[in-house]
N, C-alpha and C positions, 0 to 999 in steps of 0.2 A: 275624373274630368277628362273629356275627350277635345278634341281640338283638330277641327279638317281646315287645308289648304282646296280652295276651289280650286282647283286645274283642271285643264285636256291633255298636259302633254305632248300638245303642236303647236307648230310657230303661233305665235299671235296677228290674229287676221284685221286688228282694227292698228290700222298703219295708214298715215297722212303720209307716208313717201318719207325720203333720205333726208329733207332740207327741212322740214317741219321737228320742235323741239319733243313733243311729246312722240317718243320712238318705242316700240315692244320691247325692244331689249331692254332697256330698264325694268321689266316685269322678269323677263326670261331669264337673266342675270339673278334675281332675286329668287327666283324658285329653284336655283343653278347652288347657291349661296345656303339659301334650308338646309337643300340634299344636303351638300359641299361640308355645313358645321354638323348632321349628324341629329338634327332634329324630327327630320322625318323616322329615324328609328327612336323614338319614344316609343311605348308600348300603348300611348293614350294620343298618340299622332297619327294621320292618315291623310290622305290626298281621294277630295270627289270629285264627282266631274260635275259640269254645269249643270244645271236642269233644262229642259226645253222650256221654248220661248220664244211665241209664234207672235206674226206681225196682230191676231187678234188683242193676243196680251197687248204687246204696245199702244192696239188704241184703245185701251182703258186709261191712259197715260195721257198721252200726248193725242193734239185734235188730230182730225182724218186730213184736212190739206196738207199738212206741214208731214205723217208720215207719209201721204201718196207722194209727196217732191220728196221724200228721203228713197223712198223706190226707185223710184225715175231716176234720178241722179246718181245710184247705185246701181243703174244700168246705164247708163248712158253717162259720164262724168263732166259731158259738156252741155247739157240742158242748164242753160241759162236762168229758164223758171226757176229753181233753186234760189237764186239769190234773195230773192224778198225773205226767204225761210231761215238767212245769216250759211246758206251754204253755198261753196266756190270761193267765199270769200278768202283771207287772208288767215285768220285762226280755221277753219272747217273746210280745207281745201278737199272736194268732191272725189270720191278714190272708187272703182269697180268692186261689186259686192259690200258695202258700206253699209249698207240696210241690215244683213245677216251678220255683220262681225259687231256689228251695237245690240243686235238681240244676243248672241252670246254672253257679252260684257255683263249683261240684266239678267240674262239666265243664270251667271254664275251668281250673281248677289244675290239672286233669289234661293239658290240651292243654299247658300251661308243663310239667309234669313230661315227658311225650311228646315232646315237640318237642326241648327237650334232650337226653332220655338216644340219642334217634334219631340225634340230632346233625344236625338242622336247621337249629336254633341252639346259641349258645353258654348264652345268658342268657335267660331268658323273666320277663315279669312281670305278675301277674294282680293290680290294685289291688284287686278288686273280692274278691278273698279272704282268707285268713289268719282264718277262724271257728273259734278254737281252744279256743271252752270247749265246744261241744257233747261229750255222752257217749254212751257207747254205746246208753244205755236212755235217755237225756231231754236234753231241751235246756236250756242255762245261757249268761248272760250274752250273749245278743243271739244268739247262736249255734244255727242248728236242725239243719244238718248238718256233720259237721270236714269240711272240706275240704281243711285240709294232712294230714289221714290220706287223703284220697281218694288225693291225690299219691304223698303216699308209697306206699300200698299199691301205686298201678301201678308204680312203680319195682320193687319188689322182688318184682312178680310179672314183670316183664320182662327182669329179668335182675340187676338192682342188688345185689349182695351185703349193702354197707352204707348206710347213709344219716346224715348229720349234718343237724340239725333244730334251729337256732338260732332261739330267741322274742328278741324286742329291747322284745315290746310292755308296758305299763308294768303289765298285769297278768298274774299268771303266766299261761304256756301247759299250762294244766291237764289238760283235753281230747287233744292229744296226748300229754303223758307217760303219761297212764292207758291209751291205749291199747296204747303199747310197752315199760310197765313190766316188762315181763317178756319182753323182746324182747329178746337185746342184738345182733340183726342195726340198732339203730336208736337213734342218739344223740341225745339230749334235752337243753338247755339252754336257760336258761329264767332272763334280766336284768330283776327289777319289783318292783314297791313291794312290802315285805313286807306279806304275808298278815296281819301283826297291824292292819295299817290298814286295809288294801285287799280287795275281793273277787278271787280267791273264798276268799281266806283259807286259802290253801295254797299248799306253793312253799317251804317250810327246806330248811335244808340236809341234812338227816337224812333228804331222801327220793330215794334214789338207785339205786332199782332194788329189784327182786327175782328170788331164784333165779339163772338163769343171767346175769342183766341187771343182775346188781348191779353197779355203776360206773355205768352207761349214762348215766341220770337225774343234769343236775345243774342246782342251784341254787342265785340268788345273788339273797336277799331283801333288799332297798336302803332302808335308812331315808325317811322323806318328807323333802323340799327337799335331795336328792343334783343335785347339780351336771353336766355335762357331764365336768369332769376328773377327777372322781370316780369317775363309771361307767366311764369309760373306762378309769381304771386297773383297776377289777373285771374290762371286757370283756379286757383284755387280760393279766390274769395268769390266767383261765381257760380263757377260748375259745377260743385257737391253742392252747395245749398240748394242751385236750382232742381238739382237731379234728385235732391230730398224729398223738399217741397211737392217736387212734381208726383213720384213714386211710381216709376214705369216698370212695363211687366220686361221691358227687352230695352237694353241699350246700343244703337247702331252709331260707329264710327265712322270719320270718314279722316284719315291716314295722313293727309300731303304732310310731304317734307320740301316741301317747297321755302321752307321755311329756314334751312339752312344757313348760314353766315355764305355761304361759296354760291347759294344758287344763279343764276345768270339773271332770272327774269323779276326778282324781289330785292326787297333790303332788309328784311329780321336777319337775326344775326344770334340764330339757333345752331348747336352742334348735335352730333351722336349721344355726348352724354344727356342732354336733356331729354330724347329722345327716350331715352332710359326711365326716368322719371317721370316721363309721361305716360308711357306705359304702364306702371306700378301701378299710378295713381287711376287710371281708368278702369285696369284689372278689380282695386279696390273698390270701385264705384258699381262696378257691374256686379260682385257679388252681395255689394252690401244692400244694392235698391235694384236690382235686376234678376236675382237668384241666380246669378252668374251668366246669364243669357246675354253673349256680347257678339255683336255681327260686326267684323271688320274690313272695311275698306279700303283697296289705295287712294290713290289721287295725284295729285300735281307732284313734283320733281325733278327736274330738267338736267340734275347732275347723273348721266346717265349709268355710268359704275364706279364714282367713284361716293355718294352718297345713298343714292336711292338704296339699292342693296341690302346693304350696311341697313339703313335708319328701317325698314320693314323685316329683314331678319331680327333684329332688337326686338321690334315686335310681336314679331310668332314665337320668337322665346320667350318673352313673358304670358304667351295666349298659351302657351303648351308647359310651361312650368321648366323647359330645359335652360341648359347650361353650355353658354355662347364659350367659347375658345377665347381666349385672348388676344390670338393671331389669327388673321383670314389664313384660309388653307391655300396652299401654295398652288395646288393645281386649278383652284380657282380664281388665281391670281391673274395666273397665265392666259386662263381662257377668257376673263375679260377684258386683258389686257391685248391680246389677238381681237376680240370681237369689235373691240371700239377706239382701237390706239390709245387707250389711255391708261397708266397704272393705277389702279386706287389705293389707297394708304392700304399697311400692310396690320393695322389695326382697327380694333372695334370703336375705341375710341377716339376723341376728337383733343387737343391743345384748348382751354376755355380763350371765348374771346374778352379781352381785355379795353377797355374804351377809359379817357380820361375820367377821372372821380367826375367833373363838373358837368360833363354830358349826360353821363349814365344816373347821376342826380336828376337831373331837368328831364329824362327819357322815365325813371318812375315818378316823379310829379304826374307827367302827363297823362301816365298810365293809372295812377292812384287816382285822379280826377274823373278819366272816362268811366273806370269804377262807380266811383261816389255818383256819378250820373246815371249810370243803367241802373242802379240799384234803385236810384228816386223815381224813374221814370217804370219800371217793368215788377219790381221786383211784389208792392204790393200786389199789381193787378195779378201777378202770378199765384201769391196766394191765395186767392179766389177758386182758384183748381184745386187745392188740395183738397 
């Protein structure tokens, strides 16, 4: 079992500036963090580089107005045109070169989708992706091009029959469902704070496809301050039955830890350890209904060294089979502690969060209902696929 890190090994070039939350260093930190615990010397570990990834690619993707204003505006950062496109605005604030550091983002999920389905490796993972609000015709939510549809799309033009597309991040995975809404060669699942709190304020359970794709689409909108054991019981009275049912040749991730109890911009109230568990359990899933074919993603996370890091190194050590330290290593402590002013815990793991008996009751109520709900609304139609 082999397991590649997408990297370049240069800065990272998709960068909204200083004052925007989603920063590179949260990527660069984490690839910092691999080295750092010792993982990239596995003997079944390696680091590739992206694959190329030309603006034609992109318009197989996304229409031709929406990338011609992402050129433009990659040249130019104050062409106004942009804005009908959701760029300049407030989340997609227009940067120079922004057209070429979103083809990389795609190139490297593509080289994880590639390199897998080739069978090069088993597991491949691209921190540096999982942009899954972007649309077809405009950019949303930090997001300029999807890159787990770049993925996906070469899968199933190379041969993939089906694909299973699990979001973990704590806001829905919008962006992909809209693109295979009406796909049912491509399953969509999708764990995050309901849409009635949260952007992009979509994501019930009532939306489960269309036409031939109805089942495909499914959703499990999570009250704010849901707990670790909570989700889990969601992740897991949904997400293996559905990923059974369905029985995809390739399972692709999509990562956020946005989901954390400390993040700035959500309210779940996930730590490290469950992060752990979540891990396990998808490792599990992709061998048992994927033939271990698992393309991994980043995505959202705003805590920029003192989570992110942490919650995707957990990750590649469960994708690469190694064995995490107990303690971050000291010199890695230092350097992200110098890069971002801030110390990150000096451990893997997290203190559980603790919530009064009567809320945390009333938080799986509501969780165990939206359950019993997707299940009434999707779950037949989904049997129809199999």
């Amino acid at each position: 079992m082999t397991t590649a890190l997408i990297w370049g090994d240069e800065h990272l070039r998709y960068d909204f500036g200083p004052h925007h939350p989603l920063k590179p260093i949260r990527v660069e930190l984490t690839v910092g963090l691999i080295r750092a615990c010792g993982l990239l010397d596995e003997p079944d570990a390696d680091i590739r580089p992206p694959a190329p990834f030309t603006t034609d690619d992109v318009l197989r993707m996304h229409d031709a107005a929406y990338v011609e204003a992402v050129i433009a505006a990659s040249k130019n950062p104050r062409d106004h045109r942009a804005y009908e496109f959701g760029l300049g605005l407030g989340d997609n604030p227009t940067f120079a070169g922004m057209h070429e550091a979103s083809l990389e983002v795609c190139g490297a999920s593509v080289s994880a989708a590639a390199g897998v389905w080739n069978g090069d490796v088993s597991h491949a993972f691209n921190p540096s992706g999982g942009l899954h609000h972007a649309m077809r015709d405009r950019a949303s939510g930090f997001c300029i091009y999807d890159d787990p549809v770049a993925a996906i799309d070469w899968l199933l033009d190379h041969g993939a029959q089906r694909v299973a597309y699990v979001d973990v991040d704590t806001h829905h995975g919008d962006g992909v469902q809209a693109f295979y809404y009406a796909d049912p060669r491509v399953l969509t699942i999708s764990l995050h704070e309901s849409g009635r709190y949260l952007f992009p304020g979509t994501g019930f359970t009532d939306e489960i496809g269309e036409g031939d794709a109805r089942g495909t689409a499914l959703n499990v909108p999570l009250p704010p301050g849901t707990t670790g054991d909570i989700w889990l019981s969601a992740f897991d009275a949904v997400v293996p039955t559905a990923v059974d049912a369905f029985a995809p040749d390739v399972l692709v991730t999509q990562l956020g830890c946005d989901t954390h109890a400390t993040d700035p911009l959500a309210h779940l109230a996930l730590v490290t350890d469950d992060y752990m568990r979540i891990a396990t359990r998808l490792h599990e899933l992709a061998h048992r209904r994927a033939d271990g074919r698992w393309v991994a993603l980043g995505g959202g996370g705003y805590q920029l060294a003192t989570v992110v890091p942490r919650a995707w190194t957990i990750y590649f050590a469960e994708l690469t089979g190694g064995d995490l330290p107990h303690e971050l290593p000291w010199t890695w402590l230092a350097h992200a502690e110098e890069a971002t002013g801030v110390r990150p815990p000096g451990l893997f793991t997290d203190p559980p969060v603790l919530l009064p008996p009567e809320r945390e009751a009333r938080l799986r109520r509501t969780t165990d209902a939206t359950v019993e709900e997707l299940k009434r609304l999707a779950f037949d139609e989904l049997a129809r696929h199999t």
